[in-house]
Structures are given as C-alpha cells and as structure tokens.
C-alpha positions as CSV (number, residue, x, y, z in Angstrom):
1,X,-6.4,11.9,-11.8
2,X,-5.8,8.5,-9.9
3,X,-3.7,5.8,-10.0
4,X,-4.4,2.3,-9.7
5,X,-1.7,0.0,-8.7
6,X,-2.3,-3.6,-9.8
7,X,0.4,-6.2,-7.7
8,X,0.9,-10.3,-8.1
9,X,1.9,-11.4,-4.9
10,X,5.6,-12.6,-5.3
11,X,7.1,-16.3,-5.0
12,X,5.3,-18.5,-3.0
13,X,6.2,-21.8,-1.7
14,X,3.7,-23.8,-4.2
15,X,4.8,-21.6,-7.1
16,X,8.7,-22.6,-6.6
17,X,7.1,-26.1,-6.2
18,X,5.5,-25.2,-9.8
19,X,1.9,-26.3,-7.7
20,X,-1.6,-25.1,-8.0
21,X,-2.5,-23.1,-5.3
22,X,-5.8,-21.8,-5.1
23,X,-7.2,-20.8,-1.5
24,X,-4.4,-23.2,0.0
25,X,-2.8,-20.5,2.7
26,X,1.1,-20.6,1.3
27,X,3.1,-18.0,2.2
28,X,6.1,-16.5,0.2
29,X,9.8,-17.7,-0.5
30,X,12.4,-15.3,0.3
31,X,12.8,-15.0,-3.3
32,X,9.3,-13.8,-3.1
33,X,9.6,-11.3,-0.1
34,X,12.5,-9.4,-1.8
35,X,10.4,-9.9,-5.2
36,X,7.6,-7.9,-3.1
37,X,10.4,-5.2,-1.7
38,X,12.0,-4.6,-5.0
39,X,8.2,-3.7,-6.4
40,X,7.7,-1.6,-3.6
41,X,10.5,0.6,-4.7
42,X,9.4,0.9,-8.4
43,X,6.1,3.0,-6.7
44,X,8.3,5.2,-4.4
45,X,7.1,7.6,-6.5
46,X,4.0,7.4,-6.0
47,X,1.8,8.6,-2.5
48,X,-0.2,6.1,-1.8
49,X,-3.4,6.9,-0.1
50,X,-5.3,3.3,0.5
51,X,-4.2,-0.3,0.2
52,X,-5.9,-3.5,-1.1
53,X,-5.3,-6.8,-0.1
54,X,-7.0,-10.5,-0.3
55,X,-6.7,-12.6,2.9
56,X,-4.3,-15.0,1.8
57,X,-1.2,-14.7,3.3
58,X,1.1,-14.2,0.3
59,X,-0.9,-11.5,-1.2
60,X,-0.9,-10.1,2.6
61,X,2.9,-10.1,2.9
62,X,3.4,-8.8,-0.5
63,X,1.9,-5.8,0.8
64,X,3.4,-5.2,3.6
65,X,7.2,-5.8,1.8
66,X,5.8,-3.5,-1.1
67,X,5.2,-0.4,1.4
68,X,8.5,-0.8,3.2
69,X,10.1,-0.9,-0.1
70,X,8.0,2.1,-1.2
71,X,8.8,3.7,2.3
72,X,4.8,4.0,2.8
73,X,3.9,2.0,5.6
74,X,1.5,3.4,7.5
75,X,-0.9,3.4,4.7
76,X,-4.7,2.2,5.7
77,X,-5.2,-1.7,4.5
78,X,-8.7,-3.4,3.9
79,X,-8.9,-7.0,3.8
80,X,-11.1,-9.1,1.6
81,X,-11.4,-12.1,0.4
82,X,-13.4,-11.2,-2.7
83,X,-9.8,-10.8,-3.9
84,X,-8.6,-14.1,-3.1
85,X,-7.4,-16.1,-5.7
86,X,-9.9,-18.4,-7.9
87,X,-10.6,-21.8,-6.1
88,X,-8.6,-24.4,-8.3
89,X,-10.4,-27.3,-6.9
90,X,-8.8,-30.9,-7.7
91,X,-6.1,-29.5,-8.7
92,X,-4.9,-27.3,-5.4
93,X,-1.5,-28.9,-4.2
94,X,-1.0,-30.9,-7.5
95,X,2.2,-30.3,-9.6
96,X,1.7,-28.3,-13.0
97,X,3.7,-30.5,-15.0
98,X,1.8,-33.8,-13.6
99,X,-1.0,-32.8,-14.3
100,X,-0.1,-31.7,-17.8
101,X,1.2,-35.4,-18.4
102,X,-1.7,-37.0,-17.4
103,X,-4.6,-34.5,-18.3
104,X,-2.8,-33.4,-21.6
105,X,-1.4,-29.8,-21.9
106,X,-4.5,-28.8,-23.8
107,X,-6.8,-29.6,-21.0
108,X,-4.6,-28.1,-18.5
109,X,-4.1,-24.5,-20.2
110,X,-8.4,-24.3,-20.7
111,X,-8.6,-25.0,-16.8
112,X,-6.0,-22.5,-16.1
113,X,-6.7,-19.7,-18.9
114,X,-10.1,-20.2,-20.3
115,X,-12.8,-17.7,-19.1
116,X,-15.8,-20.3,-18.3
117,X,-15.0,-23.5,-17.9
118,X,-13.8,-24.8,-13.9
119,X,-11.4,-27.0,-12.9
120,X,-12.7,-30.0,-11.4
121,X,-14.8,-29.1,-8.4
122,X,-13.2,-25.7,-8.6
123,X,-13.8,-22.3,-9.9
124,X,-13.7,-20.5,-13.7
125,X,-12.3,-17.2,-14.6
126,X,-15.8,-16.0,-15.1
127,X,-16.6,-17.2,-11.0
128,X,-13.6,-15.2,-9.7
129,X,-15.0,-12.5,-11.6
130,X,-18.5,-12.8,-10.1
131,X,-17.0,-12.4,-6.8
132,X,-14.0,-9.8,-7.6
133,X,-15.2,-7.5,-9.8
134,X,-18.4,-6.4,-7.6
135,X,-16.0,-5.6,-4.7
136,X,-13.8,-3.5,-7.1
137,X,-16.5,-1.5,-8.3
138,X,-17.8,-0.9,-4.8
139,X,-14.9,-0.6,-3.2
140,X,-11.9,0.3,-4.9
141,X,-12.7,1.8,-8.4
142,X,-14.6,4.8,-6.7
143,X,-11.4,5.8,-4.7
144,X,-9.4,6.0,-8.2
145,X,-12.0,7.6,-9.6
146,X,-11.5,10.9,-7.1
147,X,-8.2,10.7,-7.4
148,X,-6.7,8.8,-4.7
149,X,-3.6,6.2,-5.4
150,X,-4.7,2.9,-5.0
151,X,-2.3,-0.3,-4.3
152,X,-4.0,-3.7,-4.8
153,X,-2.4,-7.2,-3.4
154,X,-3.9,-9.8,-5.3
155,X,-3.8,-12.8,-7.4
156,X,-3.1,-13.9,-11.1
157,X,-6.4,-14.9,-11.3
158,X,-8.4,-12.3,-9.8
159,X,-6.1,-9.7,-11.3
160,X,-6.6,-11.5,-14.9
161,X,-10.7,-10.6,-14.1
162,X,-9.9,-6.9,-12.9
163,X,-7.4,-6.7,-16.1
164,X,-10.3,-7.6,-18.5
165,X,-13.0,-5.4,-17.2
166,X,-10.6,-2.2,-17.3
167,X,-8.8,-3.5,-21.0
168,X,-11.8,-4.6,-22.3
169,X,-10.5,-8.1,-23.4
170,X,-12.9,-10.8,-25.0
171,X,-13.4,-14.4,-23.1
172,X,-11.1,-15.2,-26.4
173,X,-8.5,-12.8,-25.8
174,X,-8.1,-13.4,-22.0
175,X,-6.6,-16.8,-22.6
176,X,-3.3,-14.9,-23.1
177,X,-3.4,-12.7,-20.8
178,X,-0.8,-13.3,-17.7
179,X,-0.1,-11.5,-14.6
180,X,3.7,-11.8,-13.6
181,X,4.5,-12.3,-9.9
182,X,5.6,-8.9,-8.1
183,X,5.4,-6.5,-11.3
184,X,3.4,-3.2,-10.7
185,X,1.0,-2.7,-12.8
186,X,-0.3,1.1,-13.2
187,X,-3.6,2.6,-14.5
188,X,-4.3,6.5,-14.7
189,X,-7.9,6.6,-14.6
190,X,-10.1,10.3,-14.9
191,X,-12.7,11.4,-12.6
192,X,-15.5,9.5,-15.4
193,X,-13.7,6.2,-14.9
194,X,-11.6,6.1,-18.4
195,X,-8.4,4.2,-18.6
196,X,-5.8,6.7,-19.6
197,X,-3.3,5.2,-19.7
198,X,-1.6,1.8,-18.4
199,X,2.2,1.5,-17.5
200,X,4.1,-1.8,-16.4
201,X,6.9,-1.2,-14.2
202,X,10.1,-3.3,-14.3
C-alpha cells in the first residue's frame, strides 16, 4: 500500500505580506524554511521513494527543507509546472485585505474559493484542475498506486484540486476546503486506487 504525501509550501514573502501570489516567483521567509524543516520531520517515518514539486521556488525550497528535515535527501525530484499554483491574475501582488475593502469580502472569498469562476484575467479552481489533475493521474497517482511513497510540493490551490478528486468534494463543498502552509497531508491508497485512509500530521 502507498502513501501519498500532500505539502503546502511554507511562508513566503507575499503570504507574510498577506498578498496574492499566483505564478509571481516569491521565495520563502525563514519562518517558512523552518516551517518546511519542521514538516520534514513529521514524515521521518516514512521512506520516501519519489518527490514532486511545481517550479516555483517556494514549493521548490519547501522540498528540499522537508527532505533534510526527514533525513531523505537524495530522493529523485521531477519538476513541473502543471503543479504550479493557479494564476490569480489582477489580483497577483495586491494585498488581501485591500482588495477585500474595495471588491467586498463576498467577491473576494468566490475569487479565492469558488470552483469556476476566475479572478480578473486570471485562473478558476476548475482551470488549475484542468492542468493539475491530468499530470497527477499520469504521473504521480500510478506510483502510489504500486506502492511507492510519494512527497508532493505544491500549492493551496492546486492541492485544493488534487484534495477534491481523491475526497470527492462537490464544487459546493470545496469552498471550505483550505490547505495550511507546511502541514503534511497523508493518503494510504491500495493497489485499485481507493483512499484508505487520510491522516493530517501536526
């Protein structure tokens, strides 16, 4: 039986700054790096046999602080942006409460939770799916699947679309669902591809 390892990069820059960030290329605090390290030793346990990561470079150093604080290393990385975080459009680099002052928070929580409908000029939940969740099922799933232990450095937002494939959540019932920075999130999954059981590690 494999594991799946589900990980929110830690801190960024822009998430201190309480900014949206999008594909904007901001790398972690130190707050964030030791987030990333601290995670890392909650899956010591844990042999890793492949790594995941997006090609930003906070989802990138999360990694690499998660395996040293894991002790695992040298474990092989692919790179892809298919796990990049969903394109927020208008709204990259603007502050969170601004925006809610002048777009109404409302407005602002259906741009940031809702399953279809963009930002301005920017993507949905439902286009991050589109891209991320044909890469997982190519990619990564089949790996669980035979059993291998599977780490994945990613994003709130392509996480949320991986999060409601495997739980099965309605466009309705994604809305609430939040991926915390730097908190492991592990699947068991058996060789027909059934959840069997989800754990969050703090």
């Amino acid at each position: 039986m494999g594991k799946l390892i589900l990980l929110r990069h830690g801190e960024s820059q822009w998430n201190s700054e309480n900014r949206f960030t999008g594909w904007i290329d901001i790398g972690l605090t130190e707050k964030g790096k030791k987030e990333a390290f601290e995670a890392g030793k909650l899956i010591k346990a844990i042999p890793i046999d492949c790594a995941f990561t997006s090609v930003l470079i906070r989802a990138i150093d999360t990694l690499t602080e998660a395996l040293r604080g894991a002790d695992q290393e040298l474990v092989p990385i692919m790179k892809d942006p298919a796990l990049n975080e969903r394109m927020y459009g208008d709204l990259q680099g603007l502050n969170k409460t601004e925006c809610v002052e002048k777009f109404g928070a409302a407005q602002v929580k259906i741009w940031r939770r809702s399953y279809d409908v963009p930002p301005p000029n920017g993507e949905s939940l439902k286009d991050t799916a589109i891209r991320t969740l044909p890469y997982f099922e190519k990619d990564i799933f089949p790996l669980v699947e035979q059993g291998k232990n599977v780490l994945v450095s990613a994003h709130g937002n392509s996480l949320r679309a991986i999060v409601m494939n495997l739980d099965k959540l309605t466009k309705e019932e994604v809305v609430e669902l939040n991926i915390p920075n730097a908190v492991p999130i592990v699947y068991e999954i058996d060789v027909e591809g059934k959840v069997i059981s989800k754990t969050t590690l703090t």
